[in-house]
C-alpha positions as CSV (number, residue, x, y, z in Angstrom):
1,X,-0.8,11.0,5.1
2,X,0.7,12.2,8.3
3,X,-0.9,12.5,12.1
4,X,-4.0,9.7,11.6
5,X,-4.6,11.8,8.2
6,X,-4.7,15.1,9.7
7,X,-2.0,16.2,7.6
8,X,-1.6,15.0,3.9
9,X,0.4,16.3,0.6
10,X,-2.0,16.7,-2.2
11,X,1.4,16.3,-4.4
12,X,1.6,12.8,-2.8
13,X,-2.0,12.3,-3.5
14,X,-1.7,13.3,-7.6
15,X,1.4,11.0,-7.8
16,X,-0.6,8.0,-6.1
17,X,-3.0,8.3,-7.9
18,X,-1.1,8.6,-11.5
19,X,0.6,5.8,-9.9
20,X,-2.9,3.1,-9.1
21,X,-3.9,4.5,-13.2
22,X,-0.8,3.1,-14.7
23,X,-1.1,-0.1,-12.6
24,X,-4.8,-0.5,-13.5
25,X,-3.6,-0.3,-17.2
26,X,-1.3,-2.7,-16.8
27,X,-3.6,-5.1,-14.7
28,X,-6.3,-4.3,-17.9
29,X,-3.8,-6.3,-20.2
30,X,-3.4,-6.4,-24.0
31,X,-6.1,-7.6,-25.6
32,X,-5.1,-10.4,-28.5
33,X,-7.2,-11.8,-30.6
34,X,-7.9,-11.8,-34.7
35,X,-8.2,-8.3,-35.1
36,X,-5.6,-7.0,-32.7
37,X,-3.0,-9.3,-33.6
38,X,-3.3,-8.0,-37.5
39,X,-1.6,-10.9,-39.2
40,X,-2.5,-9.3,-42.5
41,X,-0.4,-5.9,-41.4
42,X,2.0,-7.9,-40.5
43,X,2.6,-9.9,-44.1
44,X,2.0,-6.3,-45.9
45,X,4.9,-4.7,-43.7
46,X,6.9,-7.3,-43.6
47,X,10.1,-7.7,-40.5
48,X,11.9,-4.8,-41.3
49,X,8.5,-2.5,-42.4
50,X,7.1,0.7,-40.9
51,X,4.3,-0.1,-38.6
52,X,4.1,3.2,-37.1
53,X,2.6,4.4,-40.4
54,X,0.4,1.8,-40.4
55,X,-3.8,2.9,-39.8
56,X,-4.1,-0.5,-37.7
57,X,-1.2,0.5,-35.5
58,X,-2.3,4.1,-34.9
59,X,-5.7,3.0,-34.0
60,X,-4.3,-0.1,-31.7
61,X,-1.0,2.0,-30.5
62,X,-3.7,4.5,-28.7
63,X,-5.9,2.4,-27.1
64,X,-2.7,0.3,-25.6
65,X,-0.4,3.1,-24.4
66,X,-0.4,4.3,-20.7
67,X,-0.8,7.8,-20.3
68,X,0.6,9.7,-17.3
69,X,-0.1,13.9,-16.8
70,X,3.2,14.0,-14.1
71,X,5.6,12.1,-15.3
72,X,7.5,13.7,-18.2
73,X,9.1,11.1,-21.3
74,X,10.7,13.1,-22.8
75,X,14.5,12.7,-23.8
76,X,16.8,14.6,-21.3
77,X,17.5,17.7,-23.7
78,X,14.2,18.1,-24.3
79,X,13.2,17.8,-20.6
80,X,15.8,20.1,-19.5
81,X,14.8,22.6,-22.2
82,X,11.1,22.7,-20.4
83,X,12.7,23.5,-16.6
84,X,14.0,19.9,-15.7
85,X,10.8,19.3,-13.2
86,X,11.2,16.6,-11.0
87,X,7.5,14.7,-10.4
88,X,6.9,16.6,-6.6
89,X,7.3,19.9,-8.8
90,X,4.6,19.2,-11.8
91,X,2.4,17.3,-9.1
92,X,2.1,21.0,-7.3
93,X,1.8,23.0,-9.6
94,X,-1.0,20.3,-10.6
95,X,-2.1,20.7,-7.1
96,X,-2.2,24.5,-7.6
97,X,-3.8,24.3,-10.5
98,X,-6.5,21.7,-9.3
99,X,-7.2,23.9,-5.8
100,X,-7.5,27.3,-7.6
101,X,-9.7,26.3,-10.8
102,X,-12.1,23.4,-10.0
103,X,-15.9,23.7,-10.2
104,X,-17.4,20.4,-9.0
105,X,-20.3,18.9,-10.6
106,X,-23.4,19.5,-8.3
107,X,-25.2,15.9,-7.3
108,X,-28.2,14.9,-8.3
109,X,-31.2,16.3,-5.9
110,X,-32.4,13.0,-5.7
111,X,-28.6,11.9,-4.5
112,X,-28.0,15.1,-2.4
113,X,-31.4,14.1,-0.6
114,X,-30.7,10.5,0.3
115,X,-27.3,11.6,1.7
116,X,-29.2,14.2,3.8
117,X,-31.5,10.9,5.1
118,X,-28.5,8.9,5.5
119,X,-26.9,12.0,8.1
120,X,-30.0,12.3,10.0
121,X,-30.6,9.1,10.8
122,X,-26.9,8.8,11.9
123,X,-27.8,12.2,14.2
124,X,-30.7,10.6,15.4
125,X,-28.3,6.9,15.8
126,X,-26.1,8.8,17.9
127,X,-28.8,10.8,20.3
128,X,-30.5,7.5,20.7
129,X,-26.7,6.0,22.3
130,X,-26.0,9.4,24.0
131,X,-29.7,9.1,26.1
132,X,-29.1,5.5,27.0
133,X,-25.4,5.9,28.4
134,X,-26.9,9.0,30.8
């Protein structure tokens, strides 16, 4: 945000916000315990085995991995092969995306009401402070 938040990059925004989900994941940590830990996988595989073919780590692996819609992990060739897009560039054409397509979920009437209560008592707040300062 620029100018007290009168001007703001909604690429900045996406990237934040991928940014706050990955540390969340992290800050959720790895959850190890008898089932997790899969001592019996680990005795079937054996030190120089496949896990990756393994049910237990499929199911696990998914759970456990941090996902991320800007930033690209792909090997270099691959990435360059797909435009070589720095993070600003998939962030707006996320933006872009976002701003032309999205259909917010109406709220509840129930919700939509108490907000309305909530402003005009705040109208009412601020005509009460305007009549005692004249």
């Amino acid at each position: 945000m620029l100018e007290m938040g009168m001007t703001m990059s909604y690429e900045q925004l996406l990237i934040d916000q991928e940014i706050v989900k990955m540390i969340r994941r992290v800050l959720q940590g790895i959850a190890v315990n008898k089932e997790t830990i899969a001592l019996d996988v680990i005795k079937k595989v054996g030190p120089a085995g496949n896990y990756l073919s393994e049910r237990h780590t499929l199911k696990y692996m998914r759970q456990e991995l941090s996902t991320t819609t800007l930033i690209n992990r792909k090997m270099r060739d691959s990435w360059e092969k797909s435009g070589a897009k720095d993070i600003a560039e998939v962030a707006r054409e996320q933006a872009i995306e976002i701003l032309e397509n999205y259909k917010p979920t109406p709220l509840p009437e129930d919700v939509r009401k108490k907000i309305h209560e909530i402003v005009l008592e705040g109208e009412e707040e601020a005509k009460e402070l305007e009549r005692r300062e004249n």
